[in-house]
C-alpha positions as CSV (number, residue, x, y, z in Angstrom):
1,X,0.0,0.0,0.0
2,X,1.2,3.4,-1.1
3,X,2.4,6.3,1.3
4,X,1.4,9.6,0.8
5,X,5.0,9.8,-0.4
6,X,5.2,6.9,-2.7
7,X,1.6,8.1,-4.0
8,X,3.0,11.6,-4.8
9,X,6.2,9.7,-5.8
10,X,4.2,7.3,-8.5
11,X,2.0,10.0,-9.6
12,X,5.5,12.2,-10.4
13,X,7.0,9.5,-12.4
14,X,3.9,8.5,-14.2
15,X,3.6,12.1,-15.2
16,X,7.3,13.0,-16.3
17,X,6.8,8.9,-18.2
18,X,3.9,10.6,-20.0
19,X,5.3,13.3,-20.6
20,X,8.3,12.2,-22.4
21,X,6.2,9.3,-24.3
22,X,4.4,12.5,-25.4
23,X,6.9,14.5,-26.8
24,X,9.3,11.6,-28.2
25,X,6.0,10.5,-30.6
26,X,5.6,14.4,-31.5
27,X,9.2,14.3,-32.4
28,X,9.0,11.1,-34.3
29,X,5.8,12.8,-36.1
30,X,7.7,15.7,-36.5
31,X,10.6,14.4,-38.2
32,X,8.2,11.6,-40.4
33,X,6.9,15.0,-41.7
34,X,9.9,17.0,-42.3
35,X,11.5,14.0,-44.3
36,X,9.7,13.5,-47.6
37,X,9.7,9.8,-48.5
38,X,11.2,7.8,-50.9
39,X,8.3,8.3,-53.5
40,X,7.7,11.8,-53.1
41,X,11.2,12.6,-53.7
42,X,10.8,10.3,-57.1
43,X,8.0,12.7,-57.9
44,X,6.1,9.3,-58.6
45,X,2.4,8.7,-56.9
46,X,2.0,5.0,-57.7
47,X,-1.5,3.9,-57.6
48,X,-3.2,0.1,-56.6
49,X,-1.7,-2.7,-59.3
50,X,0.3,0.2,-61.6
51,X,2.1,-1.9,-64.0
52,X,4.6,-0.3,-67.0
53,X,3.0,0.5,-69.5
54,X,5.3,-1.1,-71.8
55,X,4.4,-4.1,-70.5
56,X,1.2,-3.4,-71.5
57,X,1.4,-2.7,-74.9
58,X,-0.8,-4.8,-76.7
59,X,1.3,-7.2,-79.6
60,X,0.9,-6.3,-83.1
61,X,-1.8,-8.2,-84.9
62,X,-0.7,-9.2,-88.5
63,X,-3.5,-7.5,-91.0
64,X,-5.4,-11.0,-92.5
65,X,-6.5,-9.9,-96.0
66,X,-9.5,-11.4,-97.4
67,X,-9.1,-14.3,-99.8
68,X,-10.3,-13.6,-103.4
69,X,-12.1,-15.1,-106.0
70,X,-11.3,-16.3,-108.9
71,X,-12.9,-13.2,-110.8
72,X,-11.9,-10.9,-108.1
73,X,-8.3,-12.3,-108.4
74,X,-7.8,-10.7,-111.9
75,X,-10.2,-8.1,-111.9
76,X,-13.6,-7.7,-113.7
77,X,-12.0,-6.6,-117.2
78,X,-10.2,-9.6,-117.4
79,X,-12.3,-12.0,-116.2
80,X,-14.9,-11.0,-118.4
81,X,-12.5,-11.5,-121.8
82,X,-12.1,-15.1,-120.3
83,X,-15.9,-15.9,-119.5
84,X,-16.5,-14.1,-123.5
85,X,-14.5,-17.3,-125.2
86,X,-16.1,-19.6,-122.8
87,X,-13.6,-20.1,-119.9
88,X,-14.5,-20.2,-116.4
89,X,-12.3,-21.1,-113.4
90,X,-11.9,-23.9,-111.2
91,X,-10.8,-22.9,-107.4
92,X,-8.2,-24.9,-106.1
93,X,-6.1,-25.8,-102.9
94,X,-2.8,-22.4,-103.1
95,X,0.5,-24.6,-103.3
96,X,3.6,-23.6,-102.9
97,X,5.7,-26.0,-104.3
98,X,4.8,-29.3,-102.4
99,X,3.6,-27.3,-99.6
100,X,-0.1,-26.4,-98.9
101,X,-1.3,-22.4,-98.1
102,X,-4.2,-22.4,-96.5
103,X,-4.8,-18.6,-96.8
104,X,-4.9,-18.3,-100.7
105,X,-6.6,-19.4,-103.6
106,X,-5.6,-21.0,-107.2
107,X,-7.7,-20.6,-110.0
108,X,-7.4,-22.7,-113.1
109,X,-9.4,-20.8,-116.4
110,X,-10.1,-23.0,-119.4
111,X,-13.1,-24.4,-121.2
112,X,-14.7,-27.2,-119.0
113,X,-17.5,-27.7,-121.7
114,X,-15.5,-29.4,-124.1
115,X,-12.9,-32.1,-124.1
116,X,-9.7,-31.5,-122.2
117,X,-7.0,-29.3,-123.9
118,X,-3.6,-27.5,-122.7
119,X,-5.6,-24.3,-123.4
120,X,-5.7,-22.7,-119.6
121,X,-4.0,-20.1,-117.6
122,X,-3.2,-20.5,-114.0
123,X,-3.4,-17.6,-111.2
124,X,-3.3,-17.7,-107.4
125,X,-3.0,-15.3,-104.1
126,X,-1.7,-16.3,-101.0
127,X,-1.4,-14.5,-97.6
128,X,1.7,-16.3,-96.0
129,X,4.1,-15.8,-92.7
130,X,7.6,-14.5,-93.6
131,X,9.0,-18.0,-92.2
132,X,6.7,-20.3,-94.4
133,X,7.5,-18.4,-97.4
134,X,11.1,-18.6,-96.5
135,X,10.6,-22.2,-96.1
136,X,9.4,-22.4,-99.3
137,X,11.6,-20.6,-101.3
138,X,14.4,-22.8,-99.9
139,X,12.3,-25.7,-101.0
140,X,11.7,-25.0,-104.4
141,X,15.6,-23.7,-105.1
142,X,16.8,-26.9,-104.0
143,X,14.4,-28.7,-106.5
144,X,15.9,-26.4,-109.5
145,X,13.9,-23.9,-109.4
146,X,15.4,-20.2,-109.6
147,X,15.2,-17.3,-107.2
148,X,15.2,-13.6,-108.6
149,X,15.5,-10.6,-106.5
150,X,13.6,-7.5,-107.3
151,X,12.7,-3.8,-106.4
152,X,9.5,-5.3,-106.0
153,X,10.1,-8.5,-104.2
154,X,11.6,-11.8,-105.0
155,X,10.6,-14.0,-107.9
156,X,10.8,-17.8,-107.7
157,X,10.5,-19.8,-111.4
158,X,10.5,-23.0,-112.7
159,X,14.0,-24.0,-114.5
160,X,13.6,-22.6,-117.6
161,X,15.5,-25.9,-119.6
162,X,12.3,-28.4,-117.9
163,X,10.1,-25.5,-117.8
164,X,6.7,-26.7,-120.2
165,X,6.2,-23.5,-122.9
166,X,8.5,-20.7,-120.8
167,X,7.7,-17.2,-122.1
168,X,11.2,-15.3,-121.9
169,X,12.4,-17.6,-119.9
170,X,9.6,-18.0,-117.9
171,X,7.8,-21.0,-116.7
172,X,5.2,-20.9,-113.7
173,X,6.4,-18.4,-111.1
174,X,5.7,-17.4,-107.5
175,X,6.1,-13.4,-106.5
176,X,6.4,-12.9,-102.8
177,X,6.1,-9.8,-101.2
178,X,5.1,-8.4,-97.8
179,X,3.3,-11.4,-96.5
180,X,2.1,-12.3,-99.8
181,X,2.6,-14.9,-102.6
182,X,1.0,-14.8,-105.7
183,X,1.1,-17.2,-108.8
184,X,1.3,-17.7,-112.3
185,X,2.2,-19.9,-115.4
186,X,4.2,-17.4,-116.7
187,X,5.8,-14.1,-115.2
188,X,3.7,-11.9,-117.4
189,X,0.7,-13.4,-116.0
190,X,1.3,-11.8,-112.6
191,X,0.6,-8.6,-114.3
192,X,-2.9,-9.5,-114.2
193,X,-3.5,-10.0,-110.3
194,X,-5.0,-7.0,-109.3
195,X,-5.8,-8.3,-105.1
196,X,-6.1,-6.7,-103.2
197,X,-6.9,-3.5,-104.6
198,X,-5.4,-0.5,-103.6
199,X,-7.9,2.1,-101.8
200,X,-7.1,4.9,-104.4
């Protein structure tokens, strides 16, 4: 049990305890506001689940053009001249070499009314990945066939000593561009693939 004494002696130290408790969290507050933090000095104000916004960035979608037909292949003019001597084409699987595209087309024009006959021109259009076409290329070199670089992209023909009925030289040949492949029995007859149009 507590004197007078010891009481005024407890109530003392309890006091001064206080009183320094006090002023040591003022001091803590103090200096927690005087010194600016980590991210404030950055200039940054993060917000909940900020991510970079690189890492963000959505990935770049390859443009899929829409697969022709046969008539829209070589335009209306052309088809029409075709269709006025009685041709009409017959859509086919898009090979390149050996190797199937699925995204393209082949159209054979000729007369299916009569009997069979040699008489036919061959077109096609292809939207192909860089790798496949590379893959393709290589392919059809190391079967004989010859690659020709151009300002506007790189030709791929048929040997012209086994090619059947070259014109200048020229057998059936690929022309690949930017993701695209197209085809014909002769390099002439690439002239007459119009697809996909241009927007002008």
């Amino acid at each position: 049990m507590f004197t007078s004494r010891n009481r005024f002696g407890a109530i003392t130290a309890l006091a001064l305890t206080t009183a320094m408790l006090a002023t040591g969290c003022a001091s803590a507050d103090d200096a927690a506001e005087s010194t600016p933090s980590a991210e404030a000095s950055s200039g940054a104000t993060p917000t909940a689940g900020e991510v970079d916004a690189d890492s963000t960035a959505e990935p770049e979608v390859p443009v899929v053009l829409v697969t022709p037909t046969c008539e829209e292949m070589i335009g209306e003019n052309v088809a029409d001249d075709f269709m006025s001597i009685g041709w009409t084409p017959k859509a086919e699987t898009f090979y390149l070499g050996n190797i199937e595209v699925e995204d393209g087309v082949q159209c054979i024009w000729a007369d299916y009314s009569g009997a069979q006959s040699d008489q036919l021109q061959k077109f096609g259009w292809a939207q192909i990945a860089d790798e496949d076409a590379a893959a393709g290329q290589a392919a059809l070199v190391q079967e004989g066939w010859v690659r020709e670089e151009a300002p506007e992209g790189i030709y791929i023909t048929e040997n012209p000593e086994t090619a059947f009925a070259p014109v200048d030289g020229y057998g059936v040949t690929y022309l690949f561009t930017d993701g695209i492949v197209i085809l014909s029995d002769t390099k002439q007859g690439l002239l007459l693939i119009e697809w996909p149009k241009s927007e002008s």
